[in-house]
LOMAR-772747 format. One record per residue: residue in three letters; x, y, z of N, C-alpha, C in turn. Coordinates in steps of 0.05 Angstrom, whole numbers. Example, Ala and Ser with C-alpha at 12.3 -4.5 7.8 and 13.67 -1.06 7.14 Angstrom:
# LOMAR-772747
PT code     nx     ny     nz    cax    cay    caz     cx     cy     cz
PT  Ala    264   -114    156    246    -90    156    264    -66    156
PT  Ser    257    -45    142    273    -21    143    258      1    157
END
This chain:
# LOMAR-772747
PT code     nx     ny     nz    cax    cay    caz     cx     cy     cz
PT  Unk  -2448    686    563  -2438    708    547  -2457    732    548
PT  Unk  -2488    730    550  -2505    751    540  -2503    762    568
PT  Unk  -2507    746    590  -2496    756    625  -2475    775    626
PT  Unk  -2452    765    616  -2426    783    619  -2427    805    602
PT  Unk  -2437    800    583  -2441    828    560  -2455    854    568
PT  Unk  -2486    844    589  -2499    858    604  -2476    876    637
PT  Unk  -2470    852    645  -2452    859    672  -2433    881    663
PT  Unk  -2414    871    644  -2398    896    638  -2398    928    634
PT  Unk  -2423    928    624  -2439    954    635  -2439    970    653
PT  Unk  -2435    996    651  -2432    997    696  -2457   1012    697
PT  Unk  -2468   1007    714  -2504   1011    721  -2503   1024    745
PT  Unk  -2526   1022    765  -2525   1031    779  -2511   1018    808
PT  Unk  -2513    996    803  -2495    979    829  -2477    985    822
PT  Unk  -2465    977    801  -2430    993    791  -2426   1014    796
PT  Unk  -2433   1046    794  -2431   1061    810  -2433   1062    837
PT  Unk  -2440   1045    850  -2451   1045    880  -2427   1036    888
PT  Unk  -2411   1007    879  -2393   1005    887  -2365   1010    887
PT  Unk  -2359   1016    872  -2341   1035    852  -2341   1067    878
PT  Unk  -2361   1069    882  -2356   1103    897  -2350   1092    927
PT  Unk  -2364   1073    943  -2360   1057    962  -2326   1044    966
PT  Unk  -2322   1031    948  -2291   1027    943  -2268   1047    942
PT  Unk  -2273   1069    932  -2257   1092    926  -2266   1107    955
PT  Unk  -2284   1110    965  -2282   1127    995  -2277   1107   1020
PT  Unk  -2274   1083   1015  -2264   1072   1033  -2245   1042   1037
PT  Unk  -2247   1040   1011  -2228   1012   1006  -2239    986    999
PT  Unk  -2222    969    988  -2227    950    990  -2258    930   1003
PT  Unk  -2242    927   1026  -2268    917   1045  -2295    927   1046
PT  Unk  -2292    949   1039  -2317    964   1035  -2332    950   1016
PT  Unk  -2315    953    993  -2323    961    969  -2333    919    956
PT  Unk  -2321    906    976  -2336    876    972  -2355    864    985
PT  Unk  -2360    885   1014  -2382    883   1029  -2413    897   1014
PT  Unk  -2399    920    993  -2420    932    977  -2431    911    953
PT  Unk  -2410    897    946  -2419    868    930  -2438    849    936
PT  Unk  -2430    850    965  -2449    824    972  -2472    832    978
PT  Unk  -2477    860    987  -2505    871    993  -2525    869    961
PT  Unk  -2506    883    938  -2519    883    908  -2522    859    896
PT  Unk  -2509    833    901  -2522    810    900  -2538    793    916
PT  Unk  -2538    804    942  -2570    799    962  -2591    804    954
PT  Unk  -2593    825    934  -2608    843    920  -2608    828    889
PT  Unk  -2599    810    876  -2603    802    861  -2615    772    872
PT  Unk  -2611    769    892  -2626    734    896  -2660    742    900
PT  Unk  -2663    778    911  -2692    782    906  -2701    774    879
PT  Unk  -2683    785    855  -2699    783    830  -2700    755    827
PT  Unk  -2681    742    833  -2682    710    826  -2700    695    833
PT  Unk  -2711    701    864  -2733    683    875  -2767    698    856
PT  Unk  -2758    726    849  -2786    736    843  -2797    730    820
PT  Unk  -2770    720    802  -2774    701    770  -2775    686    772
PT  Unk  -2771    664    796  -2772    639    801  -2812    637    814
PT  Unk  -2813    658    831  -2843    646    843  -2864    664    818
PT  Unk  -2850    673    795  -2871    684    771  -2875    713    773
PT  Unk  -2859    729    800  -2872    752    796  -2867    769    779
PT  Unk  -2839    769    764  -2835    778    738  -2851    777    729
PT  Unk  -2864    749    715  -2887    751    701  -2914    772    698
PT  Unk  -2914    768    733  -2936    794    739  -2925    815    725
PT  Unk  -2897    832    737  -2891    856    727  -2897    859    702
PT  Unk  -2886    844    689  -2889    848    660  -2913    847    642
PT  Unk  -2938    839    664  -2963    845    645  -2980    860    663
PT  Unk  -2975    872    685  -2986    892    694  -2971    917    699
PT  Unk  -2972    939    679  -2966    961    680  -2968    983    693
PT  Unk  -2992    968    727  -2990    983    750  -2968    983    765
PT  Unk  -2960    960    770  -2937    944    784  -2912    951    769
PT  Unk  -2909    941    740  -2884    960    721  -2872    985    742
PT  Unk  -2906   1009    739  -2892   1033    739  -2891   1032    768
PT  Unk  -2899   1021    781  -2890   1023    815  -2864   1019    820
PT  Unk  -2854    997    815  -2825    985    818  -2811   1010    803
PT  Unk  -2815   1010    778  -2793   1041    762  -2791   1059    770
PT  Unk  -2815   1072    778  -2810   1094    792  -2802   1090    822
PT  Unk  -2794   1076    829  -2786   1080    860  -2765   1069    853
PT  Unk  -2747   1056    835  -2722   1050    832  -2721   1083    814
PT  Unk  -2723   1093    793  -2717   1118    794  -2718   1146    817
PT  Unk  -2731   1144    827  -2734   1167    852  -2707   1155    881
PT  Unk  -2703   1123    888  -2674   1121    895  -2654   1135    881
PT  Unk  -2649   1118    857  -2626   1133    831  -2619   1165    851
PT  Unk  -2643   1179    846  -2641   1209    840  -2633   1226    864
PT  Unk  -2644   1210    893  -2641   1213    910  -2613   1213    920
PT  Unk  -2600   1185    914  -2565   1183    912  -2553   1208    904
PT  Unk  -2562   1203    870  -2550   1240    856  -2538   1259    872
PT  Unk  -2565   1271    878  -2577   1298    896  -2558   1295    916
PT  Unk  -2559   1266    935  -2533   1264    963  -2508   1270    956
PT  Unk  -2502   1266    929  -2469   1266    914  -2472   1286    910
PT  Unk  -2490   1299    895  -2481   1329    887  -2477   1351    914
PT  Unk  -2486   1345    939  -2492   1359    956  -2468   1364    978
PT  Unk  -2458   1342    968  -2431   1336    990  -2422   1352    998
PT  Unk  -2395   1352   1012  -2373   1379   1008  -2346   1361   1024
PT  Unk  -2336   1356   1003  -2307   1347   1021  -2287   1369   1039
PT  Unk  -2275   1354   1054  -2264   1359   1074  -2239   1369   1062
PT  Unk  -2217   1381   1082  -2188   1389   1074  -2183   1365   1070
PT  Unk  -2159   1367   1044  -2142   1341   1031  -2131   1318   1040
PT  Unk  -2128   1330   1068  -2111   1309   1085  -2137   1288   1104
PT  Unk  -2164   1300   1098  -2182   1288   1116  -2181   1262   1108
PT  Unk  -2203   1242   1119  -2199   1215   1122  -2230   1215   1103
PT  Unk  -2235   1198   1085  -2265   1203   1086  -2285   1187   1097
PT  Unk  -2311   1198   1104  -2330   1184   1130  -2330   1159   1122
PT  Unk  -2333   1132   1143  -2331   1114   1143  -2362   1102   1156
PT  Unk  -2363   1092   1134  -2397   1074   1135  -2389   1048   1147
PT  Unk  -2412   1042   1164  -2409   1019   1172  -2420    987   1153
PT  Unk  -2416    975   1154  -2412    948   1142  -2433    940   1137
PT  Unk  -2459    946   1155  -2487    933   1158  -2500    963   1132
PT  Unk  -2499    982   1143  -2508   1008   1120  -2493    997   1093
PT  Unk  -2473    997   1091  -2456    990   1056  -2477    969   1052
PT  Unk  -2476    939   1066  -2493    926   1055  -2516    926   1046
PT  Unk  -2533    944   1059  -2563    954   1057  -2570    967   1034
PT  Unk  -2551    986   1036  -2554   1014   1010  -2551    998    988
PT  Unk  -2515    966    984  -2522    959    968  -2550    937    952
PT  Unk  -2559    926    973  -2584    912    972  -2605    932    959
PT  Unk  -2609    954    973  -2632    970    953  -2625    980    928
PT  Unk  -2605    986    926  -2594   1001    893  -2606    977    880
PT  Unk  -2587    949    881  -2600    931    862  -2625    915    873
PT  Unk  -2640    914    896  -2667    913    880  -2683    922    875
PT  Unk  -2676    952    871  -2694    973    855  -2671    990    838
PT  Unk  -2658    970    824  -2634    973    796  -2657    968    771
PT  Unk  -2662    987    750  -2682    980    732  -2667    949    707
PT  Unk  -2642    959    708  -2619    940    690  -2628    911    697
PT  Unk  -2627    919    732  -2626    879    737  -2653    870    734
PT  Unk  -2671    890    739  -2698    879    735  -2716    879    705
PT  Unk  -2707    901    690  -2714    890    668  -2702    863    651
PT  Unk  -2674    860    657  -2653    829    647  -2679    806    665
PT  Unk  -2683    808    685  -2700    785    697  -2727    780    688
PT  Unk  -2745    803    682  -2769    815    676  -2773    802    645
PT  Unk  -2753    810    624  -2744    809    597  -2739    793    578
PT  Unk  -2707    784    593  -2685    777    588  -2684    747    595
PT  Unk  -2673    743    617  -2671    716    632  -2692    693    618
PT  Unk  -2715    701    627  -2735    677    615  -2738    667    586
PT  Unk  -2723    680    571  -2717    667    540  -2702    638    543
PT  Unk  -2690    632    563  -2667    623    568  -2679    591    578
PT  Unk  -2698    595    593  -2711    577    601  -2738    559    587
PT  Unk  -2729    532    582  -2736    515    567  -2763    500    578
PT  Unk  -2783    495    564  -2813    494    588  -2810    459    570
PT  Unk  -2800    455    564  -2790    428    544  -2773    411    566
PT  Unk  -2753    422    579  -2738    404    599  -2740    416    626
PT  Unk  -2768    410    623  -2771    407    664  -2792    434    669
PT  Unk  -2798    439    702  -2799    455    702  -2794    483    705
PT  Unk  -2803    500    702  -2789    531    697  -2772    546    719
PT  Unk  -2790    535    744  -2770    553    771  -2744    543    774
PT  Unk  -2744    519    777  -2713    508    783  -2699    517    761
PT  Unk  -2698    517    726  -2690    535    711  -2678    564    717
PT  Unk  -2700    579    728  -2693    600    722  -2676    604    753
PT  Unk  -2679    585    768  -2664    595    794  -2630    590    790
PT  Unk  -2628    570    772  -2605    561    761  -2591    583    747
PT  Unk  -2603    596    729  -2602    613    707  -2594    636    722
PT  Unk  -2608    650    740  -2599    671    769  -2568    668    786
PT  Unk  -2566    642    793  -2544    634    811  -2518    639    787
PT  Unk  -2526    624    763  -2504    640    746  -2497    667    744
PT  Unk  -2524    689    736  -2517    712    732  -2511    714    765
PT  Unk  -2517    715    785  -2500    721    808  -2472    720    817
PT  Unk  -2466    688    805  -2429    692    807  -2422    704    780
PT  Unk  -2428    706    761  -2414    725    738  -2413    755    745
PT  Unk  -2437    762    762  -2431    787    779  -2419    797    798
PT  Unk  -2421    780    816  -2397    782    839  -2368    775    827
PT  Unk  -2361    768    809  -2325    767    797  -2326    799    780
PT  Unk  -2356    805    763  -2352    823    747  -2348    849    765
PT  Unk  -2357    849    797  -2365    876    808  -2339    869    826
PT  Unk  -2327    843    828  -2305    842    846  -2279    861    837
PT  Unk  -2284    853    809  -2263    870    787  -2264    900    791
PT  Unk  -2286    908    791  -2290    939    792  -2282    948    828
PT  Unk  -2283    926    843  -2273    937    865  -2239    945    868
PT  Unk  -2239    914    857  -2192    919    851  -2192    950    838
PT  Unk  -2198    950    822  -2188    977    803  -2185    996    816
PT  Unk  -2217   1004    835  -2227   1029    842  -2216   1028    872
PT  Unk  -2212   1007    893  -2189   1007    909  -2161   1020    910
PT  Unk  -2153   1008    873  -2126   1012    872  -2118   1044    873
PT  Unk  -2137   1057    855  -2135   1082    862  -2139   1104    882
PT  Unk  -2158   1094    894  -2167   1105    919  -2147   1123    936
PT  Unk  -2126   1118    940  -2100   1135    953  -2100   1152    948
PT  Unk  -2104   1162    910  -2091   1175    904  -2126   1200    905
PT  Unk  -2150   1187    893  -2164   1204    895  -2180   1216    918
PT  Unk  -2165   1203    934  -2177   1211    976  -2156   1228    980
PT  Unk  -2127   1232    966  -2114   1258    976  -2115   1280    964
PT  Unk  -2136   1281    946  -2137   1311    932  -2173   1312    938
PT  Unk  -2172   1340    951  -2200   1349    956  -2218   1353    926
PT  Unk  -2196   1363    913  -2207   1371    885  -2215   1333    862
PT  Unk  -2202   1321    873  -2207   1298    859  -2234   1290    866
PT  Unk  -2238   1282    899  -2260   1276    909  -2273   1291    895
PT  Unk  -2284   1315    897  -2305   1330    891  -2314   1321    859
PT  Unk  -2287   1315    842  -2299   1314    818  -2320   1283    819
PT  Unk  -2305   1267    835  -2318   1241    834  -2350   1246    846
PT  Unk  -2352   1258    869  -2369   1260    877  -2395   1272    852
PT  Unk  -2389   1292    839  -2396   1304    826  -2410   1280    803
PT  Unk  -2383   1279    787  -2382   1248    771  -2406   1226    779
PT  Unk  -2408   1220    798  -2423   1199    806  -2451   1206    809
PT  Unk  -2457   1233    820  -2476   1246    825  -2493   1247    804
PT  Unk  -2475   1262    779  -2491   1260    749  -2491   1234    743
PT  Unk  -2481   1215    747  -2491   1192    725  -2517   1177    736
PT  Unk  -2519   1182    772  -2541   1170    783  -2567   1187    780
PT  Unk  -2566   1219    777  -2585   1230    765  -2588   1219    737
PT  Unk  -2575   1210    722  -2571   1205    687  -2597   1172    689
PT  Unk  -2584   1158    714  -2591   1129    712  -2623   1138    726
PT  Unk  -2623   1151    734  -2644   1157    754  -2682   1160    738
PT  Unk  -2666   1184    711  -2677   1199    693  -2683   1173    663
PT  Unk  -2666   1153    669  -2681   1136    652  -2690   1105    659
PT  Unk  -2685   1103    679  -2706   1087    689  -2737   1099    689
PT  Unk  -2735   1116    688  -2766   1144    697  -2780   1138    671
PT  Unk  -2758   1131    655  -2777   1143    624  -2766   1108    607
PT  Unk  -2751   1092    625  -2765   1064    612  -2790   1050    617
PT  Unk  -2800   1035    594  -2822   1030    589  -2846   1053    583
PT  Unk  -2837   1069    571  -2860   1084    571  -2880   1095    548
PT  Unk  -2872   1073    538  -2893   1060    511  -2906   1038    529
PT  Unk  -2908   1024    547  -2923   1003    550  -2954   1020    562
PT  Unk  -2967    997    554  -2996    997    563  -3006    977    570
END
């Protein structure tokens, strides 16, 4: 429940796929899934071999990881705001399968959401009473992984479904583009400035 409550959120993989889906469909938009949970089996193995741990008590490493998952964020933005769609009737550019996967692989594992839930979150969960902790928390990961792939599968149906309609108006694109642009500057701008009481 505390997984799905988090997932339902739309972050920055949710944006990622969601804009991926809507400029190119479907297939796209589940090949962008499987790249942003490739990207979550990073966090899983990194809570599993303790490096969370590290992050979380070295505040060199913290701000390394944050800030380079914020300066991605912002970088996305900047590409969305910069666009310029084509006449109405154009087709929009078509990414190849291996890039969708990639792009989604780095969004989430330099997503501050998934890594602070792992960093945070996750290890409350895990019991140092029954057993040991890695197989725990690797268990604990494989869950939030399929609760994510159904929760981001969902956001693909939707944002598929519409897609027809917002690929034949230049003016729609642009707003999305736009749309997307600010929320990844928005996600960008507070990853930058999470944690920043720690010492």
């Amino acid at each position: 429940m505390a997984t799905l409550a988090l997932l339902i959120v739309p972050g920055p993989a949710v944006v990622y796929i969601v804009t991926r889906s809507v400029a190119q469909g479907r297939t796209a938009g589940l090949v962008s899934v499987l790249g942003v949970h490739a990207g979550s089996v990073v966090h899983v193995v990194a809570a599993a071999l303790g490096l969370s741990a590290l992050l979380a008590t070295s505040a060199t490493a913290f701000m390394v990881v944050k800030y380079l998952g914020a300066a991605y964020l912002i970088w996305l933005g900047i590409r969305k705001l910069l666009s310029r769609p084509g006449p109405e009737a154009a087709e929009p550019d078509v990414v190849s399968s291996s890039r969708l996967f990639g792009e989604g692989f780095v969004v989430n594992v330099l997503n501050p959401k998934t890594a602070i839930f792992f960093l945070a979150f996750l290890p409350q969960f895990a019991d140092p009473a029954a057993g040991p902790l890695a197989p725990q928390i690797v268990l604990l990961g494989a869950i939030w992984i399929v609760l994510g792939m159904a929760s981001d599968g969902t956001y693909v149906l939707i944002a598929a479904s519409l897609a027809g309609r917002i690929r034949r108006s230049a003016t729609a694109r642009r707003r999305l583009d736009i749309g997307s642009g600010v929320i990844y500057l928005g996600l960008g701008a507070v990853a930058a400035l999470t944690g920043e009481g720690r010492k």
